[in-house]
C-alpha positions in Angstrom: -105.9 106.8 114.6 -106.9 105.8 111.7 -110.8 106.9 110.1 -112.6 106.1 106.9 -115.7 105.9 105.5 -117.4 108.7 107.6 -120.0 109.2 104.5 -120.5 113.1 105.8 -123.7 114.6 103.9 -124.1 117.9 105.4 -125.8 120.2 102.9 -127.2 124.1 102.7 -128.3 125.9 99.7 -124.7 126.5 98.0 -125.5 122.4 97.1 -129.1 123.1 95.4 -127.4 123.6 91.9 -125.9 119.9 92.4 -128.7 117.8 93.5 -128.9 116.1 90.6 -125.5 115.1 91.6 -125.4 114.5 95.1 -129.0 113.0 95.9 -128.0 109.2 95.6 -125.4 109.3 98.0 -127.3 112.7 100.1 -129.9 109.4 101.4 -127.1 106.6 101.6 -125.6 106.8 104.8 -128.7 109.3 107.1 -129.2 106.7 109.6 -126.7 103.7 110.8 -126.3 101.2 113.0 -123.7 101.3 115.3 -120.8 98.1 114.6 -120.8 96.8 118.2 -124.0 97.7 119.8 -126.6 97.4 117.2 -127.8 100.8 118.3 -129.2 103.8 115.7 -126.0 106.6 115.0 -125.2 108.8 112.3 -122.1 109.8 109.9 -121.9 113.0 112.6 -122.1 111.3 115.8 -119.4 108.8 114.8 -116.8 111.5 113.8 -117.0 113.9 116.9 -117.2 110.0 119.2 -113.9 109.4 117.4 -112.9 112.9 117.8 -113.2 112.5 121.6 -111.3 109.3 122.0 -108.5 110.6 120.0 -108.2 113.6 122.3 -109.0 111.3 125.5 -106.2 108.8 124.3 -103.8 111.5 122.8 -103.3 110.5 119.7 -100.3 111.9 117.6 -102.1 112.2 114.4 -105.6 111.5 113.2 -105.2 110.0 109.8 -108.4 110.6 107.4 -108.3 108.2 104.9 -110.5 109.1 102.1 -114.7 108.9 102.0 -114.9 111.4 104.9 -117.6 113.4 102.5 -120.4 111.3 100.3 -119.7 114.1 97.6 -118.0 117.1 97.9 -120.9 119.7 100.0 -119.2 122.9 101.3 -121.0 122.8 104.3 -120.1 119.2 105.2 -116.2 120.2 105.1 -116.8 123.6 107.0 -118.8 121.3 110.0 -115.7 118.9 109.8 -113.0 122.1 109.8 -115.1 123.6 112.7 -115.0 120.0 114.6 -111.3 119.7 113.9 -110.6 122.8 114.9 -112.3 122.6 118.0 -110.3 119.4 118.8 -107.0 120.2 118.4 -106.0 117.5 116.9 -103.0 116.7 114.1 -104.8 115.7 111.1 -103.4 114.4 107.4 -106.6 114.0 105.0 -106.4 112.0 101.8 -109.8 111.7 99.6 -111.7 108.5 98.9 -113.6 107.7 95.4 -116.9 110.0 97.2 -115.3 113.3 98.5 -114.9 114.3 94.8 -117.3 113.1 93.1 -121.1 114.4 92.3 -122.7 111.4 90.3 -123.5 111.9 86.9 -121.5 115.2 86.6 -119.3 114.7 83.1 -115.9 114.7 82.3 -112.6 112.0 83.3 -112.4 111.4 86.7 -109.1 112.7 87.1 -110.5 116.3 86.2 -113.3 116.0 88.4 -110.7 114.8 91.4 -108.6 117.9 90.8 -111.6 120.3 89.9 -113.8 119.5 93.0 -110.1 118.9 95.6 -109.4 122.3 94.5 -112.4 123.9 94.9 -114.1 122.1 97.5 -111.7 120.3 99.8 -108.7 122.3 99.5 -109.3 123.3 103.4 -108.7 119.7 104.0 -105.2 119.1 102.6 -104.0 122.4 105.0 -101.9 123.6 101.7 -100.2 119.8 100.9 -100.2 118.6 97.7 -103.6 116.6 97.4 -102.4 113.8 95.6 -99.3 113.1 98.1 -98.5 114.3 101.4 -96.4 113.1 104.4 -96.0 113.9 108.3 -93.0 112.8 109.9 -94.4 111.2 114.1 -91.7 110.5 116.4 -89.0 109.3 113.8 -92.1 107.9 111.6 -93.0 108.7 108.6 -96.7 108.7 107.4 -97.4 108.8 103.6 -100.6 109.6 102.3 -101.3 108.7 98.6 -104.5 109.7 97.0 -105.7 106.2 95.0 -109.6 107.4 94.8 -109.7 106.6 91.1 -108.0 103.1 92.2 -105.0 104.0 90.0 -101.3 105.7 90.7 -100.0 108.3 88.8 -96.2 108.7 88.1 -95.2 111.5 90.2 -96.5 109.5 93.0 -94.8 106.5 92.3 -91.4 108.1 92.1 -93.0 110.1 96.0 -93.7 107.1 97.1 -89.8 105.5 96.0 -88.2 108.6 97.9 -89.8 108.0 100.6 -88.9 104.5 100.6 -84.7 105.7 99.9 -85.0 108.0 102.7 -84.7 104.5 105.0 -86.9 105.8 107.6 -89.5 103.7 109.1 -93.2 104.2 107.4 -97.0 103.7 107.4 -98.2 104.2 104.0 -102.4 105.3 104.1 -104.4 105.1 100.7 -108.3 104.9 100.5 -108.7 102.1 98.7 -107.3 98.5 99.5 -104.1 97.7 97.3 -105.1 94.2 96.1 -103.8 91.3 98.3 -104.6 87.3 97.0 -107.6 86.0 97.2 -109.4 89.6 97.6 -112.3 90.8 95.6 -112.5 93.9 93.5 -112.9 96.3 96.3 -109.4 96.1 97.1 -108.7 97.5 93.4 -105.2 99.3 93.5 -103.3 96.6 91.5 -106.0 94.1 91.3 -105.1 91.8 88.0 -108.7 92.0 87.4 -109.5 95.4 87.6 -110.4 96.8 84.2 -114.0 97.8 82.0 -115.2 93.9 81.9 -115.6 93.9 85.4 -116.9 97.1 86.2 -119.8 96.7 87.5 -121.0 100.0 89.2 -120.4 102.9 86.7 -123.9 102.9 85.7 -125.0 103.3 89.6 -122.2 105.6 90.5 -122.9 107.1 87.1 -119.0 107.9 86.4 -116.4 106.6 83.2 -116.5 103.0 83.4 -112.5 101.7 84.1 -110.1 101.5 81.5 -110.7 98.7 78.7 -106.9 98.1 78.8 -106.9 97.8 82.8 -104.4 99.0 85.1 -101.5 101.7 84.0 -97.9 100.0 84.3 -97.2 102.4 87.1 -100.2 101.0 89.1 -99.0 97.8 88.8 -95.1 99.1 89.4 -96.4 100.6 92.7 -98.4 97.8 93.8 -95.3 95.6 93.4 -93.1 98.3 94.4 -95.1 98.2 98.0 -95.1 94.9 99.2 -91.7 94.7 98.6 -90.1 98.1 100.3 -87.6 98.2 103.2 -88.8 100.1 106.3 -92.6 99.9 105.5 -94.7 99.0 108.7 -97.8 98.4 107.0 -100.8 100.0 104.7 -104.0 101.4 106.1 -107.3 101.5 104.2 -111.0 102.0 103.9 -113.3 101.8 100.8 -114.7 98.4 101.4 -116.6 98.9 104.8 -115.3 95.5 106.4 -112.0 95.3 108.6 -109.8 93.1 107.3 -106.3 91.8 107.5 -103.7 90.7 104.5 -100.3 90.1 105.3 -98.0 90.4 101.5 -94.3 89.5 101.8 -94.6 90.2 105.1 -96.1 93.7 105.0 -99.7 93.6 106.6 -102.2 95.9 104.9 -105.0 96.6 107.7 -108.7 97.4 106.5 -111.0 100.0 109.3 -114.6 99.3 109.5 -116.6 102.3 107.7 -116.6 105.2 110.2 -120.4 106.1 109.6 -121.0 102.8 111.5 -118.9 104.2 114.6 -115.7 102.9 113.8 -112.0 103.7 113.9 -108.8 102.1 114.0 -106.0 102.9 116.8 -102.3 102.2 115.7 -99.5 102.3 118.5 -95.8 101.8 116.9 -93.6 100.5 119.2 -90.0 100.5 118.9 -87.8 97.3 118.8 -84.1 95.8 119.1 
C-alpha cells in the first residue's frame, strides 16, 4: 500500500519555539473532505482508516511516500510511531518537500533536509539511510529515493544503478512525480522546465527559490536513467494531490490521491510467464 500526502500537524509545546515556522501549514490541512463521499475527515482519521485496511487486507509493506508530516512536529511522528506500532505493519518511509521543512527557517534546503531528518524523523527511517533505502517483498525489490528538494544527488544515482544491475524485479517510490510529457511542474524531478524562472512558490513556502541554472546533470541522468531500466515495474508518487497515470517507455509512473483526503493506493504484483 502505497500513502502520501497525510499532511500530519500534531503539535505540543516542544513546537512553540517554531511557530513562526510551522503556522502556515499547522491550519492547511485541520479539516478535509473525504475523496469519495464528500464527507468532513482529518489528516488523523485517514491514516489509522488506511492503517486498518492494510492490516484487514494484509499487506506486505506499507510504503510512506513523503508529506506524511506538514513540517517536522515531534509529537506528530511520536502519534504516527505509536499508530505503527500498534499495527504491526512493515513500513519503508521516505520524506516529502513538508516533513522537513519549517517555513521561513534559513539556510539551503539540503541542510535543513538532513538537520530536521536527523533530528526529527530519524525514528521514521528505523536506522536506513534517509536519502535511500530498499526492502526486498517476495523476490521484489522496493527502492525508496528521497527527491523532496525535486533534485537527485550522486550517491543516489549510482543506488539507484545497483539496484537496477542487481536484475531483480523493482518498484521504485519517490515523493515527488519524475516529470512525464505533457505534465505540469508538480511532477518536477527532471522537468525541462524546472529551474528559478518558474518558481513560483518560494515566497509562500518561504524557502531558496530553485536553482537559476535548473536541474543538476545527475537529475536529469536519473530521470533518463529511469524510464529506460530493465526490471523496473513502475514509479509511485505523491506531491501533487491528484491520482494520475503516465506510462514512459513503457514504465508507468502511478500518482495516489493526497492521503489527508482519505486516500491510498493498493499495489498487487503478480507474477508472469
Amino acid at each position: 500500500m502505497v500513502v502520501a500526502d497525510t499532511h500530519l500537524f500534531r503539535d505540543d509545546e516542544r513546537g512553540a519555539p517554531f511557530l513562526q515556522f510551522s503556522q502556515r501549514m499547522a491550519r492547511a490541512y485541520n479539516q478535509t473532505k473525504h475523496f469519495v463521499s464528500g464527507e468532513p475527515t482529518n489528516p488523523e482519521d485517514s491514516f489509522v482508516a488506511a492503517l486498518r485496511r492494510s492490516q484487514d487486507s494484509g499487506t506486505d509493506l506499507l510504503a510512506l511516500v513523503g508529506d506524511l508530516f506538514s513540517f517536522p512536529s515531534e509529537a506528530a511522528v511520536e502519534w504516527v510511531q505509536r499508530r505503527l506500532a500498534g499495527a504491526g505493519i512493515p513500513y519503508q518511509y521516505t520524506a516529502g518537500n513538508h516533513d522537513w521543512h519549517y517555513e521561513g527557517m534559513a539556510g539551503p534546503l539540503e541542510d535543513l533536509r538532513s538537520t530536521w531528518s536527523r533530528e526529527r524523523l530519524s525514528p521514521m527511517h528505523q536506522g536506513s539511510n534517509p536519502l535511500m533505502s530498499v526492502r526486498e517483498i517476495h523476490g521484489v525489490r522496493v527502492v525508496m529515493l528521497d527527491n523532496s528538494n525535486y533534485e537527485i544527488l550522486p550517491e543516489q544515482l549510482e543506488f539507484f544503478r545497483r539496484e537496477v544491475r542487481s536484475g531483480k524485479p523493482m518498484l521504485l517510490m519517490v515523493h515527488i512525480p519524475l516529470y512525464a510529457p505533457g505534465r505540469p511542474l508538480g511532477f518536477g524531478c527532471g522537468h525541462p522546465d524546472w529551474g528559478a524562472r518558474n518558481d513560483r512558490s518560494f515566497e509562500l513556502e518561504r524557502r531558496e527559490r530553485w536553482r537559476e541554472s535548473g536541474h543538476t546533470d545527475t537529475t536529469r541522468t536519473f530521470h533518463r536513467e529511469v524510464f529506460l531500466a530493465p526490471g523496473l515495474l513502475g514509479v509511485f508518487a505523491g506531491h501533487v494531490h491528484r491520482p494520475s497515470l503516465d506510462v514512459v517507455n513503457g514504465i508507468p509512473q502511478f500518482v495516489t490521491e493526497a492521503n489527508a483526503v482519505g486516500a491510498w493506493m493498493e499495489i498487487e504484483v503478480l507474477p508472469v510467464g
